[in-house]
C-alpha positions in Angstrom: -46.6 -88.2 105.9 -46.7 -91.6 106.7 -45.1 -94.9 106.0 -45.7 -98.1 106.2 -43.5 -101.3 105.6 -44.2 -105.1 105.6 -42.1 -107.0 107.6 -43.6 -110.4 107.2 -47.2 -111.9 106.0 -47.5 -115.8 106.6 -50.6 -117.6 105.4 -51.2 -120.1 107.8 -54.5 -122.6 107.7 -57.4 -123.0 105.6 -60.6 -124.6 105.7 -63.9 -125.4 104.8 -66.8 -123.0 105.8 -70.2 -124.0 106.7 -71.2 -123.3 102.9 -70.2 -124.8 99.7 -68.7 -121.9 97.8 -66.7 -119.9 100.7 -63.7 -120.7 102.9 -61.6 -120.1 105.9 -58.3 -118.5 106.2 -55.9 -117.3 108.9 -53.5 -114.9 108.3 -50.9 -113.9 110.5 -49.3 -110.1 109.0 -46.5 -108.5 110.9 -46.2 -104.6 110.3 -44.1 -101.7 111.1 -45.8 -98.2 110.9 -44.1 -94.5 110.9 -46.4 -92.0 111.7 -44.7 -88.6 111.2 -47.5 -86.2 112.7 -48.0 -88.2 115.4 -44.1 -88.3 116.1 -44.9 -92.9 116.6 -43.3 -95.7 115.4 -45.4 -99.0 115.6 -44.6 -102.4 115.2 -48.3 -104.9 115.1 -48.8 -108.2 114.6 -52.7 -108.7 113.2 -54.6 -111.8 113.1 -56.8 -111.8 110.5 -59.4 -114.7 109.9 -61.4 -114.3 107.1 -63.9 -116.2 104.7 -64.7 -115.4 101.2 -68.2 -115.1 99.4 -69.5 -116.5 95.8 -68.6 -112.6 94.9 -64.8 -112.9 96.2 -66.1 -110.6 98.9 -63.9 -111.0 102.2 -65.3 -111.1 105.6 -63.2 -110.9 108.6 -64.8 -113.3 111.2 -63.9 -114.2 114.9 -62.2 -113.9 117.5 -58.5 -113.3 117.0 -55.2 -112.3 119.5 -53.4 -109.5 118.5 -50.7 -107.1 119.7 -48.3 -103.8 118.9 -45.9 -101.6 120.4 -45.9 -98.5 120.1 -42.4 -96.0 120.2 -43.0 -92.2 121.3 -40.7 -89.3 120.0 -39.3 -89.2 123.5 -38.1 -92.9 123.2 -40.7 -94.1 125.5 -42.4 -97.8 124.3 -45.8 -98.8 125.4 -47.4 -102.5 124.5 -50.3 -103.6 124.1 -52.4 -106.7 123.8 -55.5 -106.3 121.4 -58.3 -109.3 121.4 -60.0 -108.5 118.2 -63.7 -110.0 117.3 -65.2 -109.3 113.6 -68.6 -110.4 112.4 -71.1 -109.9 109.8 -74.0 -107.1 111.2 -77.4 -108.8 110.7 -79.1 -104.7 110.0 -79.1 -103.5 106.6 -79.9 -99.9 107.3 -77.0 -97.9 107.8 -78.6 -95.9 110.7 -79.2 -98.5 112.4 -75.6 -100.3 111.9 -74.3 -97.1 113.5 -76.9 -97.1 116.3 -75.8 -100.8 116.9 -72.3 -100.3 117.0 -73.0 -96.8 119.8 -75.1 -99.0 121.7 -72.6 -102.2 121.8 -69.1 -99.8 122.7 -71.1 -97.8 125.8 -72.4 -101.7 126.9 -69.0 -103.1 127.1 -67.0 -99.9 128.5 -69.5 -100.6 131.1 -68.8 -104.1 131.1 -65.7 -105.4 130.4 -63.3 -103.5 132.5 -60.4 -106.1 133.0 -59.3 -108.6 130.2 -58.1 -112.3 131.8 -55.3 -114.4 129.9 -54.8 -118.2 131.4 -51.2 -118.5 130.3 -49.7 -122.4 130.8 -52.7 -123.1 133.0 -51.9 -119.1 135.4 -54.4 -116.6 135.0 -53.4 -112.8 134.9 -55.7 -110.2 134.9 -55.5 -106.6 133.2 -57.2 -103.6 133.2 -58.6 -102.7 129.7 -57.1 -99.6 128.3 -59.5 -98.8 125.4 -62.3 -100.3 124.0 -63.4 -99.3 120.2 -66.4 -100.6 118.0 -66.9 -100.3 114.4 -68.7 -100.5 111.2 -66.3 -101.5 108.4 -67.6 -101.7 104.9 -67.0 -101.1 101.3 -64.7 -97.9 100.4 -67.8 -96.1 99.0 -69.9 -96.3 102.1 -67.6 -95.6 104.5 -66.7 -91.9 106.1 -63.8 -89.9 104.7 -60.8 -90.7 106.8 -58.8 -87.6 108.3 -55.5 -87.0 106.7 -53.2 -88.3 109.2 -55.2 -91.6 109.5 -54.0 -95.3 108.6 -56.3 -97.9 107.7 -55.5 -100.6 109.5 -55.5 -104.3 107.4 -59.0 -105.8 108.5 -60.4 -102.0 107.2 -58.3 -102.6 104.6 -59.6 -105.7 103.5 -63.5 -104.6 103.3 -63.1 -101.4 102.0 -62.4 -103.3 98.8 -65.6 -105.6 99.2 -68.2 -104.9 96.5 -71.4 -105.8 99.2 -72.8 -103.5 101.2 -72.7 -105.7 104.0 -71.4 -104.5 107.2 -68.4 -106.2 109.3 -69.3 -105.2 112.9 -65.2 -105.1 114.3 -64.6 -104.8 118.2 -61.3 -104.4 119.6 -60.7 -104.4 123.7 -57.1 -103.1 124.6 -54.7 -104.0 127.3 -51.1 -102.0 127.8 -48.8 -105.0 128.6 -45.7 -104.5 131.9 -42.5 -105.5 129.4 -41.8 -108.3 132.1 -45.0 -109.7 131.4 -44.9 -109.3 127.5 -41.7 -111.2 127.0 -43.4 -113.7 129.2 -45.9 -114.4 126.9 -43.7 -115.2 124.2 -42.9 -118.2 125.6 -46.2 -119.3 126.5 -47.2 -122.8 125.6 -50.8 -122.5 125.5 -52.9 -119.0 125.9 -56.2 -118.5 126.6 -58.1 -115.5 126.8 -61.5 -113.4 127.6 -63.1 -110.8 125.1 -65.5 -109.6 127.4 -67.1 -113.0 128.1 -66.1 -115.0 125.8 -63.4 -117.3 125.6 -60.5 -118.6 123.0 -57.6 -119.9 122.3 -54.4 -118.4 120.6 -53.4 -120.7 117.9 -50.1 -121.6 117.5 -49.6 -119.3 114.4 -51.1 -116.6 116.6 -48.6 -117.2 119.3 -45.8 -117.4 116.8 -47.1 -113.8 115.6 -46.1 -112.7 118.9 -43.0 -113.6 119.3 -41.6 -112.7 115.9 -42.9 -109.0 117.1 -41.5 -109.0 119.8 -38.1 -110.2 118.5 -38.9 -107.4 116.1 -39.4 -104.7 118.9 -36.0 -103.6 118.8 -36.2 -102.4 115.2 -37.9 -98.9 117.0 -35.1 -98.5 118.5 -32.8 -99.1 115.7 -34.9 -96.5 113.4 -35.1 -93.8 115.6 -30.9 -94.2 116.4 -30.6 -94.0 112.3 -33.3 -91.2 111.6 -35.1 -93.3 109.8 -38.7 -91.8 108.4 
């Protein structure tokens, strides 16, 4: 069984796009996740920019700074950083969408073994702990999911797409020392690397953070209650 609870969703900015009929939005979502076959309890904060179509399609898009923690049966916690990017795959054939996204996930676990955040103007580097690629589409076109499985919101969001189109969605993992964590909470201005590339945390993005980690203790709280 599994469970999943909203603590907090905060639309944050909007914009124009580069066409007439779609736009840009941020969204900042804070959730708390109880995975009972698994024996977890997660608490993530997910940045989500998006634009829309002329056929209210949604299309995650960019880069984006994200973050969980994670609580083991035995009480243990592990955090990590998640630097997210999402964009649009230019193929058409589903073959060779999945070909793409093989190809791209062996290049950059060859690649892109450290991940470097410039914090107030200090840079700290960290060894990447996972690094996943995939092809996201419309619910019809996607795999079965197993059982025990929990879309995740940016999934979420194009499996209800009517297009066809593919979101191409990389996500490069660092596990965070709690010292460290808490010291990015107060962080001023953050920069960071996805495997080359560079950005910014926005100011709702850094505020994401630090409502999770003021959050964090709710693990704790659950698992001293029972609480499924």
């Amino acid at each position: 069984m599994r469970h999943q609870k909203w603590l907090g969703i905060a639309v944050l900015l909007m914009g124009c796009s580069a066409t007439l009929h779609s736009q840009i939005t941020h969204e900042i979502q804070v959730r708390r996740h109880v995975n009972d076959f698994l024996q977890t309890r997660e608490i993530a904060v997910w940045s989500i920019r998006s634009r829309s179509d002329t056929q209210n399609n949604l299309w995650p898009s960019g880069l984006t700074l994200n973050a969980r923690v994670t609580q083991h049966h035995d009480g243990t916690q592990q955090r990590f950083l998640m630097l997210r990017k999402d964009e649009i795959s230019t193929e058409e054939n589903p073959t060779a969408i999945y070909n793409q996204v093989r190809r791209r996930q062996a290049q950059l676990r060859r690649q892109c073994s450290t991940m470097t955040l410039v914090q107030d103007g200090h840079n700290l580097e960290l060894p990447v702990h996972g690094i996943t690629v995939r092809a996201l589409t419309n619910a019809d076109r996607m795999p079965t999911a197993p059982t025990d499985y929990t879309s995740d919101p940016v999934e979420s969001m194009v499996s209800k797409n009517t297009s066809d189109a593919f979101i191409i969605s990389t996500m490069v993992q660092a596990r965070i020392d709690p010292n460290v964590w808490r010291g990015l909470a107060s962080a001023q201005t953050l920069d960071y690397e996805l495997c080359g590339e560079m950005a910014s945390a926005t100011s709702a993005e850094r505020k994401g953070f630090q409502e999770l980690i003021a959050r964090e203790d709710l693990l704790r709280g659950d698992a001293s209650r029972g609480v499924r």
